[in-house]
C-alpha positions in Angstrom: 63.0 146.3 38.4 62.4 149.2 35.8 60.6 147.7 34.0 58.0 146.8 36.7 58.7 150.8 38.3 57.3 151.6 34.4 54.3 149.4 34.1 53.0 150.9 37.6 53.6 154.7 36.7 51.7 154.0 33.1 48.7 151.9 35.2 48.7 155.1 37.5 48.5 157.5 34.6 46.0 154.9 33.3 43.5 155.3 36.5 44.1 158.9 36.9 42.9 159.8 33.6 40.0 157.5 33.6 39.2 159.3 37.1 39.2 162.9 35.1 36.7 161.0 32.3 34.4 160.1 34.9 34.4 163.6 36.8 34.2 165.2 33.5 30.5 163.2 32.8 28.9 164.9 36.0 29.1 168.4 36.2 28.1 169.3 39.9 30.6 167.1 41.0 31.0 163.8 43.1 32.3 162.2 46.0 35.2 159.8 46.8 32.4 156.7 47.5 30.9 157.4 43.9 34.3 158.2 41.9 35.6 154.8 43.5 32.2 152.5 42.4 32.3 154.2 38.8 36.4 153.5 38.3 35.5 150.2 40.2 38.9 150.7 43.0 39.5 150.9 46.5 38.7 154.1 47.7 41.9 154.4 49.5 43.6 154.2 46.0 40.9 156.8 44.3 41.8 158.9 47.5 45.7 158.8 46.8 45.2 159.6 42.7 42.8 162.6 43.3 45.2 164.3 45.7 47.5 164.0 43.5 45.5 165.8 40.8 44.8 168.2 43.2 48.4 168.9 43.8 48.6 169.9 40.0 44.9 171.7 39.6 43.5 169.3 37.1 40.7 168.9 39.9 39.3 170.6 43.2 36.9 170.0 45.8 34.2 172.2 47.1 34.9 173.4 50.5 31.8 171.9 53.0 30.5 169.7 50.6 33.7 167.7 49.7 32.7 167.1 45.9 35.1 166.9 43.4 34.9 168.1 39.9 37.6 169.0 37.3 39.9 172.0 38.2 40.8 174.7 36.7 44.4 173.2 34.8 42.0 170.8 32.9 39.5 173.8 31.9 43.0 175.9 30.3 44.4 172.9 28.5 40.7 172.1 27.3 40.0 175.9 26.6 43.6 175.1 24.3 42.7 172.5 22.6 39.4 174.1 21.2 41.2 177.1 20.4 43.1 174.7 17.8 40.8 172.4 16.6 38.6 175.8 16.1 40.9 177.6 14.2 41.3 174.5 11.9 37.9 174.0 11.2 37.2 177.9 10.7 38.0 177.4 6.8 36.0 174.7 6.6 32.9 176.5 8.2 33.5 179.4 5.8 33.4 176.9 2.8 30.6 175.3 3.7 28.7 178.2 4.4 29.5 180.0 1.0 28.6 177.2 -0.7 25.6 176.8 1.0 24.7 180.3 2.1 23.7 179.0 5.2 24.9 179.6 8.8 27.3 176.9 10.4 27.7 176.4 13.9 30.7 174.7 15.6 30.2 173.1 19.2 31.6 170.7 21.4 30.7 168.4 23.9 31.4 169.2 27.2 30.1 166.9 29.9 25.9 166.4 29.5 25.4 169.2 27.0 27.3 170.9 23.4 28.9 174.2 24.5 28.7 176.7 21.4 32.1 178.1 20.4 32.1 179.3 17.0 29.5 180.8 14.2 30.4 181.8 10.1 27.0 183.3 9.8 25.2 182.2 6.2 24.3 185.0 4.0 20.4 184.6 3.9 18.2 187.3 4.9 15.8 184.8 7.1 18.8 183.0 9.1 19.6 181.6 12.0 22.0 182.8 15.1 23.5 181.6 18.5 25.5 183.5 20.6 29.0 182.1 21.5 29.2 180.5 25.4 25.3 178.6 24.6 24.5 175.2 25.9 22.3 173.1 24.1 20.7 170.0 25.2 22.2 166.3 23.6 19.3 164.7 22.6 17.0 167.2 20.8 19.6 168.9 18.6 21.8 168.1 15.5 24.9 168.8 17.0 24.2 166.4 20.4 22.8 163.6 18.2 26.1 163.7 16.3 28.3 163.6 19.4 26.6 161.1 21.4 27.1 159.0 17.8 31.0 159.2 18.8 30.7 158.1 22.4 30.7 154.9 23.7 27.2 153.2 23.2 26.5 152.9 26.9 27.6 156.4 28.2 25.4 157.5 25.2 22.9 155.8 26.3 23.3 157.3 29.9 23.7 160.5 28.9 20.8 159.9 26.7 18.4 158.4 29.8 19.5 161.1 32.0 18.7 164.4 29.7 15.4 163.0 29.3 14.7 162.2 32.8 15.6 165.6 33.8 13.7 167.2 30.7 10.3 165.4 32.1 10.1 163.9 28.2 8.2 160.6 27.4 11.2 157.1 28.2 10.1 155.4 25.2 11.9 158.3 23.5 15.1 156.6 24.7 14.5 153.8 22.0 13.8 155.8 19.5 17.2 157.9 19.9 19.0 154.8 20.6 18.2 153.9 17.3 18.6 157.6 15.5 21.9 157.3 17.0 22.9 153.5 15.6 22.2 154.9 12.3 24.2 158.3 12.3 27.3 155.4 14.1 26.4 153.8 10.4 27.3 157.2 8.5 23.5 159.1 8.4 23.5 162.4 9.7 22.5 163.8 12.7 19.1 165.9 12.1 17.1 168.2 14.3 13.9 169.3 12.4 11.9 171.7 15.2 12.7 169.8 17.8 15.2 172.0 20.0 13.3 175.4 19.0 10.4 175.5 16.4 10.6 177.0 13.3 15.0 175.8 13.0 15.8 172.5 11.7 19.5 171.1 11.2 21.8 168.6 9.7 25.0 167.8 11.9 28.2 165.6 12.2 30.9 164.9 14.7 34.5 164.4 15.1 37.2 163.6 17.9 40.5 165.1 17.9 43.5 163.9 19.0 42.7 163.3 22.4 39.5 162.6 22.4 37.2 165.7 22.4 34.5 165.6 20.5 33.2 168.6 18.0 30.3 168.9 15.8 29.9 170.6 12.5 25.8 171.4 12.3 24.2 174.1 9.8 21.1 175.3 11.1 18.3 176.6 8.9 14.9 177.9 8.9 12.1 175.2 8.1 10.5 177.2 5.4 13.6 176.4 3.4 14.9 173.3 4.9 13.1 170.4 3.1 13.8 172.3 -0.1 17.7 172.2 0.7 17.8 169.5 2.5 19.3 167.2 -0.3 21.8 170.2 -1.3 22.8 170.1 2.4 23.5 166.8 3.3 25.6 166.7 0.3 27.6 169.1 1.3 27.8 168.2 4.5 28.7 164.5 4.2 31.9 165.7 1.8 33.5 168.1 4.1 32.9 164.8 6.7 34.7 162.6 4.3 37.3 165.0 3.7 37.9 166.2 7.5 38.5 161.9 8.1 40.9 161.2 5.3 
């Protein structure tokens, strides 16, 4: 009898949190009806499970609409768990750039576009800079290629179809990222030369933490000196890579 009392409170831990990954993919929010198709249960059930992540703040509905999104709970232990894996990485960004004398930018994925969070700014004269709390787009920067590389290969591929829908770009890009992206899964790196803002080009990866967040390392440089560098920087780049996965 416990035993069966256990196996239902980890399947109910099981659906909840599969409820918050979906939730977390659609930023403005969705109904009961569309959370229930995407987790593929009974709406009564998907009912039941978000009240009782209501309870505890780890999601809220908005009043006269009735959509659901991720509360505010889930955006403090989030806004935790970047605060660690950013001060981790810091040393590594500060390496990297002195070795490189470029800037390197750390970001993370959150829902359909890389949220900004940390800078070590390179020591070049000509160089470029962000400002912490930017959004960049998935499929047109070095740090989005590299993260969509960690995701599964259909919600890349949705995230992928859906950025470029909204952007108004050209569909048969979709293979041609589909593919970028096989080849940074196979160990490439992510690049962005003048394709998010002309004149910047950039060479990225990704990693995951413990619970699944994804982060990308990406340095950033100005195209007049990019193809000069550019074997200096993937060097250096795909060593701190190896080193951060051993």
């Amino acid at each position: 009898m416990q035993e069966n009392h256990r196996n239902q409170g980890v399947q109910v831990i099981a659906r909840a949190a599969e409820i918050l990954r979906v939730l977390s993919n659609d930023t403005n929010g969705m109904s009961l009806g569309q959370i229930a198709t995407q987790v593929e249960l009974p709406r009564s059930t998907v009912q039941r499970i978000v009240g009782a992540l209501s309870l505890e703040g780890f999601v809220s509905t908005e009043k006269g609409r009735g959509r659901i999104r991720l509360g505010p709970e889930i955006q403090s232990l989030a806004q935790a768990c970047v605060t660690d894996v950013r001060d981790r990485l810091r040393p590594i960004m500060k390496s990297l750039s002195e070795e490189t004398g470029e800037t390197v930018d750390l970001a993370v994925l959150e829902g359909s576009k890389m949220l900004f969070i940390d800078q070590v700014v390179g020591s070049h004269r000509l160089r470029t800079v962000s400002s912490i709390g930017e959004t960049f787009p998935l499929t047109t920067t070095a740090n989005g290629k590299a993260a969509l590389s960690l995701l599964d290969p259909d919600q890349a591929a949705r995230l992928i179809i859906t950025e470029l829908e909204n952007s108004g770009r050209q569909e048969t890009r979709t293979s041609e990222l589909l593919n970028e992206i096989d080849a940074i899964r196979a160990g490439d790196l992510a690049t962005d030369e003048n394709e998010h803002t002309e004149g910047i080009c950039a060479l990225g990866f990704a990693i995951s933490d413990e619970v699944g967040d994804v982060f990308a390392l990406s340095i950033p440089v100005p195209s007049a000196r990019f193809q000069r560098k550019r074997s200096d920087l993937y060097g250096a780049l795909q060593r701190w890579k190896s080193k951060i996965s051993t």
